[in-house]
N, C-alpha and C positions, 0 to 999 in steps of 0.2 A: 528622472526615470520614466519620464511619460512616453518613449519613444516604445517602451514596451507594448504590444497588444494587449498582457494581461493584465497589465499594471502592477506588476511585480517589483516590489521593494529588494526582496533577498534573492535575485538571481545568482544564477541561471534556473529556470524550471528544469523539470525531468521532462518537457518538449525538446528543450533544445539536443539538435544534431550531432552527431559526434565531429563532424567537419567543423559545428561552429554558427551553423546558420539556425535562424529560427523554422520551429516544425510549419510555420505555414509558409516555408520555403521560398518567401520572396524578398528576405534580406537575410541581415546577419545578425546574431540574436548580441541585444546590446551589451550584453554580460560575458561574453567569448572571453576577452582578453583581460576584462578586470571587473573584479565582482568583491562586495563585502567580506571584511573577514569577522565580522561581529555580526548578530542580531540586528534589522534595519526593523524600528516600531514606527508608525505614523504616530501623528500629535492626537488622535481618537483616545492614544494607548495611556491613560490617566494614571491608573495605578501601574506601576512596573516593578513588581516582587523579581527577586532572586529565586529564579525553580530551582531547585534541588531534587538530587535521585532521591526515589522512592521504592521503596520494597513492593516487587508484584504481587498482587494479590487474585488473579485468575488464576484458573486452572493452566489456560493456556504457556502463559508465560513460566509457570510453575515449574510445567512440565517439561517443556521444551531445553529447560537447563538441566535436567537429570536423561532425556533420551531424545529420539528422533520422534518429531511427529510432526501431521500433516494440516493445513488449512484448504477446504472445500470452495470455491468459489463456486456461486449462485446467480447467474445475471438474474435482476428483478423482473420477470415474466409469468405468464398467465401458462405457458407449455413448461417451464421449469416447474414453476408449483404445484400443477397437474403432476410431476414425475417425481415428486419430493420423496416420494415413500419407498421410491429407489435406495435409500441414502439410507433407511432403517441397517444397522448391523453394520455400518462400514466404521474403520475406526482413526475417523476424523477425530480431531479434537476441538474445533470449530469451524463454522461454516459463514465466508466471508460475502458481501454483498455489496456489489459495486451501485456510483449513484449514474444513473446515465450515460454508460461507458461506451467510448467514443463519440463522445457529445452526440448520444445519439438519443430518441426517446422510448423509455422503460418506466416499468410500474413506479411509484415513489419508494423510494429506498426502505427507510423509517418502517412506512407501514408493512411494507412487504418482510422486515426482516422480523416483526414482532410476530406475522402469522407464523414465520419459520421457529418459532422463541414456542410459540404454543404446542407447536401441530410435534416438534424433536424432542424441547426442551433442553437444547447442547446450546454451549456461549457462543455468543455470533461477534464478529466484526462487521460496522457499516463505515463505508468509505464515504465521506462526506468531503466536498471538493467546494474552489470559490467562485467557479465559473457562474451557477445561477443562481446565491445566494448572497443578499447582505448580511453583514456584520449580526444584525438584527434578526434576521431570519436562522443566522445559523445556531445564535445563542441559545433560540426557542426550538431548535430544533436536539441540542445540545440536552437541552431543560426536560425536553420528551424520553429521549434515551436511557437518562437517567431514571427519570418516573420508570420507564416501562424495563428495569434493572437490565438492559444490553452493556454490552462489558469492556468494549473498547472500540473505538475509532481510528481510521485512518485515518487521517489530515491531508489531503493534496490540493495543487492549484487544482489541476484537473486540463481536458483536452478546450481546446477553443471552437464554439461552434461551427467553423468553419470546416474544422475534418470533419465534420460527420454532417455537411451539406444542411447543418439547421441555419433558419432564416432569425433564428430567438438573439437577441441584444444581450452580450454576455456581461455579469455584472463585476466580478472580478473586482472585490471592494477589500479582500484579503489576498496574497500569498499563503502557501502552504505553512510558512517560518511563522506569519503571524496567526495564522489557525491554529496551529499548536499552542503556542504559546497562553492565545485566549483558552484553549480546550483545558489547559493544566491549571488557567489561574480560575478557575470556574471549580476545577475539581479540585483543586490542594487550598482553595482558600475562602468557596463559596460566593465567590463577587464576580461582577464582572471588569471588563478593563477601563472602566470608570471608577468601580472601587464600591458599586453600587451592588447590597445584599442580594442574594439572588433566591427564590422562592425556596429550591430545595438544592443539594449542596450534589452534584452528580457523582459517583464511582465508577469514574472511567481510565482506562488504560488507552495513553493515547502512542497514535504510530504515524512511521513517516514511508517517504517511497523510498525506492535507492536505485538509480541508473548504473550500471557497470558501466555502461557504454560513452558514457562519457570521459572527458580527460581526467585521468586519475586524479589529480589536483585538484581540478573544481571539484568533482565526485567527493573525494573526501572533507575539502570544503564546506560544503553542502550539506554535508553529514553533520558535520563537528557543530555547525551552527544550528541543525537539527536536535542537536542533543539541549546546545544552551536555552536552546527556546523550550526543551521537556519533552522530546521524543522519546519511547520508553522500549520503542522495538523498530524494523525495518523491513516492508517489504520489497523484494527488488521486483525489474520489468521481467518479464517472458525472459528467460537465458537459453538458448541453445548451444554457447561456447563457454566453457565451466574458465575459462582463465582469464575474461577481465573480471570476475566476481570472486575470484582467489586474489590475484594481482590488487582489491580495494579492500578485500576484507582483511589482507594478508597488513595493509597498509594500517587498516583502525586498529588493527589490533599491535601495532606499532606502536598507537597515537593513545594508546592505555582504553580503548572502546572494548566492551565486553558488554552490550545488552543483546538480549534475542533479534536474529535477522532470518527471516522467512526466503527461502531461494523460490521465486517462480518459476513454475512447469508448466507447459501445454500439453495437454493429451486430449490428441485429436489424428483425422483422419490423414494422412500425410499430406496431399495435396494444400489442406489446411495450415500443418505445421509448416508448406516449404512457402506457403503464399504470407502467412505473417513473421514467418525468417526473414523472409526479401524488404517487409515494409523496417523491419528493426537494423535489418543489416548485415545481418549475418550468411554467410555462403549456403546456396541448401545443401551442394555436392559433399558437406560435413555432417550431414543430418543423416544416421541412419534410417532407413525405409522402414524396417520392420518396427513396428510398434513396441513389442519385448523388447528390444535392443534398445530402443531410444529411452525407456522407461527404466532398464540395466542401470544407462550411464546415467539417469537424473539420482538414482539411488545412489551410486557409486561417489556422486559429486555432494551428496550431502553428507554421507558418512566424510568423505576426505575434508571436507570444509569443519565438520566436528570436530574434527583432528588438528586442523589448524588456527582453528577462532574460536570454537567452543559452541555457545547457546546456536544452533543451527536446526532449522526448521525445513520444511517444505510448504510452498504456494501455489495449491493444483487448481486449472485452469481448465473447464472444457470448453469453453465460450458456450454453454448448455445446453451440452448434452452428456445430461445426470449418466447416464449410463455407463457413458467411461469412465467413470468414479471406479465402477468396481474392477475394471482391467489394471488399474493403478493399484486398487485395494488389495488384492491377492499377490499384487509382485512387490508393495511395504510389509505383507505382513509376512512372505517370508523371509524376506529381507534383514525385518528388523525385529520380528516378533517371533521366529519360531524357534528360539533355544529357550 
């Protein structure tokens, strides 16, 4: 598997192309045509427990099985933080914090998301990715989250430096399959994957990504193998076409998959929405222009996906700018809140 850039045990990543190619677009991603149908652990992986589901204990998850509700994304900055207070009265249910997204450089995650823990006091998700962290680094960073009671993590490879023009040596010493997997035996067992006690035992909920846009096969794939490793929820990329994410959800839910799956939104300026359509894929001449309308059919598509899979969320996105939070806020809460 070393032909990979990321060094990816359990492909394909959620980079790879819906054609087949790797995202840094100068080959063919080695996972296209045959990929794991089980858990792949490196020889590091000492102890190897059975995960087993476990009963949520966030509000988030809680919640998100009895109605509709939404996740705030935060990029970690010094102008979003400054605009945080925006966010008083809207009715997130958490507010999520990506780690240097688009391999690009941002506050440190961890810390920025514990000022956000103090300053709201609502449960956060921080996306913790393997691009610039070792095994080692991510345990203690693992170890931190837990101390400072944040409530769940995302698990992903994460982007490769090269999209986002950094010059930094990416360490990629995990896959997202074996980030998870370490994430849950740290929480459901207190050790690490040597089997070695660990100072404090963390309570975290841990998640994975979910690409529509790949081939339904790998896609669900991906998933199934996501869950064996202890994935406990899912969220997907940016959608602006609601039926490849019917078309996979329709499939898990096939495959007996019933945990919470967060649908990401973008709400942004159009220009915005049609310039990261183009980079994911999607036509923009299917995007409507007006803002309401577009924000209509993202409501429309999670009540319908409720309807058809069950535990169903929202994943709002302004790439930060806090203040369209509340153009989304006022078109959920008649939506879904005003009877």
């Amino acid at each position: 598997m070393s032909g990979c850039p990321k060094r990816v045990l359990n492909g394909p990543c959620g980079g790879m192309k819906p054609d087949g190619s790797c995202e840094l677009g100068d080959r063919q991603c080695i996972f296209s045509e045959k990929y794991p149908s089980k858990v792949v652990l490196d020889h590091g992986f000492r102890f190897r427990p059975e995960i087993r589901r476990r009963q949520s204990f966030t509000k988030l998850l809680a919640e998100v099985e009895e109605r509709a509700v939404w996740i705030a994304e935060i990029p970690p900055s010094a102008k979003a933080f400054d605009d945080i207070e925006l966010l008083r009265g809207l009715s997130f249910t958490a507010l999520s914090v990506p780690e240097n997204p688009l391999a690009r450089l941002h506050i440190e995650p961890a810390v920025f998301t514990q000022l956000l823990k103090e300053r709201l006091g609502c449960e956060l998700m921080i996306h913790l990715t393997c691009r610039d962290l070792s095994r080692l680094a991510i345990k203690s960073r693992i170890l931190a989250m837990g101390l400072c009671g944040l409530e769940h993590i995302l698990a992903l490879t994460g982007d490769h430096p090269k999209l986002g023009r950094e010059e930094s040596a990416p360490v990629f010493d995990l896959d997202s399959i074996r980030l998870i997997y370490l994430a849950r035996i740290m929480s459901d067992y207190g050790v690490d994957e040597l089997g070695n006690k660990l100072q404090l035992k963390p309570r975290i909920q841990v998640g994975a990504g979910l690409n529509p846009y790949l081939p339904l096969d790998i896609e669900v794939s991906r998933t199934l193998r996501k869950l064996e490793a202890g994935a406990e929820f899912f969220v997907t990329q940016l959608i602006f076409d609601a039926e490849p994410v019917k078309r996979a959800l329709k499939k898990l839910r096939e495959s007996g998959v019933n945990v919470p799956v967060f649908i990401g939104f973008l709400v942004a300026e159009d220009e915005v929405i049609r310039k990261t359509a183009e980079i994911i894929g999607i036509p923009g001449a299917d995007i409507p222009r007006d803002p309401e309308k577009l924000i209509e059919e993202y409501l429309e598509t999670v009540e319908e996906l409720r309807r058809l899979y069950g535990p169903v969320g929202a994943f709002i996105s302004t790439l930060g700018r806090i203040g369209n939070f509340k153009l989304w806020d006022r078109a959920f809460r008649s939506y879904f809140m005003s009877s």
